[in-house]
C-alpha positions in Angstrom: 22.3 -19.3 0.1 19.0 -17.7 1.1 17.9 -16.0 -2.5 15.6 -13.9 -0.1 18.3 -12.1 1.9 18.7 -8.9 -0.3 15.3 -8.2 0.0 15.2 -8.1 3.7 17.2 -4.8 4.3 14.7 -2.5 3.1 11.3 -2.1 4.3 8.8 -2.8 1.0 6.0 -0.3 1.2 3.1 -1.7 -0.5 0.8 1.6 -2.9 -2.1 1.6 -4.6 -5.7 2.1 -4.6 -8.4 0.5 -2.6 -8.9 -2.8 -3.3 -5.9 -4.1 -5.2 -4.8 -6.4 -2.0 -1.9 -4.2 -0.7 -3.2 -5.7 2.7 -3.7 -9.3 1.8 -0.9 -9.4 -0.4 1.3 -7.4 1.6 0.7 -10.8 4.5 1.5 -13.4 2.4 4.6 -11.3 1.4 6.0 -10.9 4.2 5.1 -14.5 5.5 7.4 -15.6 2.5 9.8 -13.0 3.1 10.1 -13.7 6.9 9.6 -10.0 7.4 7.6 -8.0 10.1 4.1 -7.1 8.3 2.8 -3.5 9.3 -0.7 -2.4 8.0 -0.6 1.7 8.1 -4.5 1.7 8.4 -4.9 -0.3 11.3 -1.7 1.3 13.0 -3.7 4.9 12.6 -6.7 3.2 14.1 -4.9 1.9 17.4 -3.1 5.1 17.3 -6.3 6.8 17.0 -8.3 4.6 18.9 -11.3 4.3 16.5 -12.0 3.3 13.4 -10.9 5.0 10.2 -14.4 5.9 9.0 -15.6 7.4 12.4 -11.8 9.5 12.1 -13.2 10.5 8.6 -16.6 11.4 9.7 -15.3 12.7 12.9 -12.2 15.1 12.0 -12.3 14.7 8.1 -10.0 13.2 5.9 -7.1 16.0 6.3 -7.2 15.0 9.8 -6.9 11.5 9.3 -4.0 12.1 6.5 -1.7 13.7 9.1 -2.2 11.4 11.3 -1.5 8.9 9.0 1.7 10.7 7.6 2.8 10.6 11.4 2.4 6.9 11.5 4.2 5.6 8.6 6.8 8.1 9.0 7.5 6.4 12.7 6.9 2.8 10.8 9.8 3.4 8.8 11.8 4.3 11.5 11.5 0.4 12.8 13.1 -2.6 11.4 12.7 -3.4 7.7 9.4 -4.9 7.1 6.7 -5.2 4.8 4.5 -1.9 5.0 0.8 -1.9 3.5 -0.2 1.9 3.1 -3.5 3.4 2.4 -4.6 4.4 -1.0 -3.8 7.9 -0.7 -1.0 7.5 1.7 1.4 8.2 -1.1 -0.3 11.2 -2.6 1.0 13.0 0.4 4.8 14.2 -0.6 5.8 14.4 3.1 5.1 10.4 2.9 6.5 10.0 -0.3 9.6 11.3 0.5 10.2 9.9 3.5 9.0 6.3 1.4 11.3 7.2 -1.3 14.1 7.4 1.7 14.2 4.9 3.7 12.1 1.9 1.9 11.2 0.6 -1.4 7.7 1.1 -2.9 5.8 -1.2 -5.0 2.6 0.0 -7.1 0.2 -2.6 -7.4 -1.7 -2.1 -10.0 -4.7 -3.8 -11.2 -8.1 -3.2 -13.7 -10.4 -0.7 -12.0 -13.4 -3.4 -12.8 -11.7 -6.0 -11.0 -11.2 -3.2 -8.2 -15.0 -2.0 -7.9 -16.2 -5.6 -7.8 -13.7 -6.1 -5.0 -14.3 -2.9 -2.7 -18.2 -3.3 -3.7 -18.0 -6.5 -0.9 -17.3 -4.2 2.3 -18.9 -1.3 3.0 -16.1 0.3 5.3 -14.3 2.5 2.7 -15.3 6.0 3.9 -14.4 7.5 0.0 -16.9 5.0 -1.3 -20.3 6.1 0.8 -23.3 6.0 -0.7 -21.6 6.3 -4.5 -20.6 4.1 -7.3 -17.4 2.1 -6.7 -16.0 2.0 -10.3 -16.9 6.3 -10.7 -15.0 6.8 -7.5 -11.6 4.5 -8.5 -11.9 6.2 -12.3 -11.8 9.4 -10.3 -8.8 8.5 -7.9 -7.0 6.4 -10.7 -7.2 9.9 -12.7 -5.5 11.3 -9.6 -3.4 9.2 -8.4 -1.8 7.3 -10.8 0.5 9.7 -11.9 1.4 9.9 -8.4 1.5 6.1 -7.7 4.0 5.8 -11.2 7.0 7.3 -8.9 7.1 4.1 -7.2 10.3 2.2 -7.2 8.4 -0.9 -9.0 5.0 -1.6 -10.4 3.6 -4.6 -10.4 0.0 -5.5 -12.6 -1.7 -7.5 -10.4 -4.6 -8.5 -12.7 -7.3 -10.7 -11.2 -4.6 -13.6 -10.5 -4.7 -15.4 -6.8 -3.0 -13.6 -4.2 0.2 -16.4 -4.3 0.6 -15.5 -7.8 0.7 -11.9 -7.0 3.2 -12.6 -4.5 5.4 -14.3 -6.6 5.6 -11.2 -9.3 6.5 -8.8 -6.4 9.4 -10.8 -5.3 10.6 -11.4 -8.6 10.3 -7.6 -9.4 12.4 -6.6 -6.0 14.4 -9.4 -7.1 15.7 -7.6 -10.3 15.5 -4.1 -8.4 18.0 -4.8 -5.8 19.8 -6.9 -8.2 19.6 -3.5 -11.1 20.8 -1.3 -7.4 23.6 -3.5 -6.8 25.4 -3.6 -10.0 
């Protein structure tokens, strides 16, 4: 018997803040799951067509969170798959909801140090111009992880390879569906 079958009839919506590899991770995942992969970012940027920075700069970030609301909300409409959101994605409790509905959400969770060093390499993150990585995720972990703690599952990441990662996430929808079943 496939021991992954239970976990394909739900899409798994990846949350968590910059950094902690819901996009990286949330590949592999669904390479070993033999699900669809969706990345909400770069389906608001072809939606948008431009990049979420110049969407930012351009409309501001209210802008670019309704659009993004819109996005996932039609994401989870589609097949069951494995769904990478953006950091703030699930601060918004229109998106929450309809997460909380119609998929299962995993926090990733990882040290804020490990996170700075990581979003330090790219300077792409619009929340992070011009200021210090590690002030800005104390500032959004003080925010959000209240917030992200309503997730179905959290998994702490730590600073472990991304196949290691992985393998904690399936184990933890592993004993979710298994807890939902009995």
């Amino acid at each position: 018997m496939d021991r992954y079958a239970p976990l394909r009839h739900r899409t798994i919506a990846l949350v968590g803040l910059m950094g902690v590899g819901k996009s990286s991770v949330g590949r592999r995942l669904a390479n070993a799951l033999d699900l669809p992969f969706r990345d909400a970012d770069t389906e608001v940027e072809a939606a948008a067509g431009r990049s979420i920075s110049d969407i930012f700069v351009d409309l501001g970030e209210d802008a670019f969170r309704e659009g993004e609301r819109r996005v996932i909300a039609r994401l989870l409409d589609q097949e069951p798959h494995v769904l990478a959101t953006g950091g703030g994605a699930f601060m918004n409790e229109q998106t929450r909801a309809l997460i909380k509905s119609k998929a299962v959400s995993v926090w990733l969770k990882a040290d804020l140090e490990i996170l700075a060093r990581r979003v330090s390499r790219k300077d792409t993150r619009p929340l992070l111009a011009g200021k210090d990585p590690l002030v800005v995720l104390q500032s959004l972990a003080e925010a959000r992880y209240p917030v992200y703690a309503q997730a179905d599952i959290a998994v702490e990441t730590g600073d472990a390879a991304h196949h290691v990662t992985v393998e904690q996430v399936i184990e933890a929808l592993s004993a979710f569906f298994a807890e939902s079943a009995a």
